[in-house]
C-alpha positions as CSV (number, residue, x, y, z in Angstrom):
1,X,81.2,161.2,139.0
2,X,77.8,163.6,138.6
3,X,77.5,165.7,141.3
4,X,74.5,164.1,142.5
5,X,76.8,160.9,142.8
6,X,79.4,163.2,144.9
7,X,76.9,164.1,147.4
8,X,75.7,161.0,148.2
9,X,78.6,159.6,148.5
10,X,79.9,162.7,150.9
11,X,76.2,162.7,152.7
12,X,76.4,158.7,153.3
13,X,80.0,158.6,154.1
14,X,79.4,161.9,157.0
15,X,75.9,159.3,158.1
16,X,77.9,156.4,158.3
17,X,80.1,157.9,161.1
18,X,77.2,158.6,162.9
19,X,75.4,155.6,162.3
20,X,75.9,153.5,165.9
21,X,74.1,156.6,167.1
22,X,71.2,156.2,164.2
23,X,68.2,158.2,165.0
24,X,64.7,157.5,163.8
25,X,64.9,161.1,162.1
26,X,68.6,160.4,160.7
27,X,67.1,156.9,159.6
28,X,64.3,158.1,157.6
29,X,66.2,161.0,156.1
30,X,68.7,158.2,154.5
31,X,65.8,156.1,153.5
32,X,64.2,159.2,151.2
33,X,67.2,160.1,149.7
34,X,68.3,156.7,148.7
35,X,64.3,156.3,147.6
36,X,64.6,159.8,145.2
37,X,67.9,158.6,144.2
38,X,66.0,155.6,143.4
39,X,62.9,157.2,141.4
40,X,64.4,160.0,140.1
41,X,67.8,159.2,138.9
42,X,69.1,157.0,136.3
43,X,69.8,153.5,136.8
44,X,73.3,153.6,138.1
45,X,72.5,156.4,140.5
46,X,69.8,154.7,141.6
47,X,71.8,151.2,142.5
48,X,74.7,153.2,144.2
49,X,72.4,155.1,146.8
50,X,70.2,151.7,146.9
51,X,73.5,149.7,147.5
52,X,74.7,152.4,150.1
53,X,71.9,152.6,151.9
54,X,71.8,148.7,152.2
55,X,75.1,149.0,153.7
56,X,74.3,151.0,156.5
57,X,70.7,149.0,157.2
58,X,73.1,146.2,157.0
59,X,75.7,147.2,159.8
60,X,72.9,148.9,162.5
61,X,73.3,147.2,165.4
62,X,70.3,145.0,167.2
63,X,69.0,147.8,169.1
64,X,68.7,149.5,165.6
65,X,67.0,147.1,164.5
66,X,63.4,147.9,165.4
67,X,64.1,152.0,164.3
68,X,61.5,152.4,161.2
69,X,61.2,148.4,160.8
70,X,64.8,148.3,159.6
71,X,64.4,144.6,158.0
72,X,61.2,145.7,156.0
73,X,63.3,148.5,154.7
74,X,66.6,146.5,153.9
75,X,64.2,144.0,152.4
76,X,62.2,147.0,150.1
77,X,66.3,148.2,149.3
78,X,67.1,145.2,148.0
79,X,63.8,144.6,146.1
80,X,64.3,148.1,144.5
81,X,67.8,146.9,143.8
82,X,66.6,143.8,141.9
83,X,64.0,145.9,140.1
84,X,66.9,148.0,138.8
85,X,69.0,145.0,137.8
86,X,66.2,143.7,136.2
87,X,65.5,146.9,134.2
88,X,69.3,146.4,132.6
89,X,68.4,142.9,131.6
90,X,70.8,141.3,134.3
91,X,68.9,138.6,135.2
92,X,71.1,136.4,138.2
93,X,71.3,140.0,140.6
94,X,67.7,140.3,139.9
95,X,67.4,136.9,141.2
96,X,69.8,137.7,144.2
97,X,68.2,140.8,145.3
98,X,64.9,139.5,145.1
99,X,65.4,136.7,146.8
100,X,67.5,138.5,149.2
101,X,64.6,140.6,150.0
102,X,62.1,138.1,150.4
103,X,63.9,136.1,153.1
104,X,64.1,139.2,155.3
105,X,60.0,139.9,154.9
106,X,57.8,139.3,157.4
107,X,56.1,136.2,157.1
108,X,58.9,135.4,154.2
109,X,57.1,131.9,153.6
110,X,53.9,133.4,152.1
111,X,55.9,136.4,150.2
112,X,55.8,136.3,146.7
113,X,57.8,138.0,144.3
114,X,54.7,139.6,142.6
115,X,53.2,140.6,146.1
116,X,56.4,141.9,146.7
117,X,56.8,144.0,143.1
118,X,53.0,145.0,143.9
119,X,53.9,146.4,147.4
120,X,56.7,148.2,145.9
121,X,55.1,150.0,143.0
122,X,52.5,151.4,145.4
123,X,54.6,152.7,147.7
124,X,56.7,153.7,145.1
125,X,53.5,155.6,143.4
126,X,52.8,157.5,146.5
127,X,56.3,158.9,146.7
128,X,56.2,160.2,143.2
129,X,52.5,162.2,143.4
């Protein structure tokens, strides 16, 4: 494991025991390290702090729910997850992920996967600059 692996691991695993008590601070703090992770990492890195941080968006209870527009954020994970998948050629958890993500966007009807991948690369783009 890289050290870079190690501590997210060891950060996420200290988060999780706090996460019932998620903060909108503590929340967004998870959220940019799993996004660097994402964006600055290679692709393995990138889907183990995607996949962790989709673990704890998936476990926050309903009052959690509206911190930071949770679901938009677990739905951007799992679109970023897709997009990862997709860049090592494995087609059906591309499929998953995206479709995943889709169904938890806001009006998920009228979401296409290109509005979607468009959404992503500019937020993405902002991150980066």
């Amino acid at each position: 494991m890289t050290t870079f692996k190690i501590l997210i691991f060891f950060t996420l695993s200290i988060s999780n025991a706090f996460a019932n008590g998620s903060t909108s601070s503590y929340l967004k703090n998870e959220i940019n390290e799993a996004h660097k992770a994402y964006l600055f990492n290679d692709t393995a890195t990138g889907l183990y702090a995607l996949n962790s941080l989709a673990r704890l968006l998936e476990h926050m209870g309903p009052d959690e729910l509206s911190i930071e527009g949770t679901n938009l954020n677990l739905a951007l994970t799992y679109f970023r997850i897709g997009l990862l998948h997709e860049k090592n050629g494995d087609e059906l958890l591309k499929d998953k992920y995206f479709s995943k993500a889709i169904v938890l966007a806001p009006n998920s009807e009228e979401i296409l996967t290109n509005d979607f991948r468009s959404l992503v690369n500019k937020l993405d783009k902002n991150f980066s600059e």
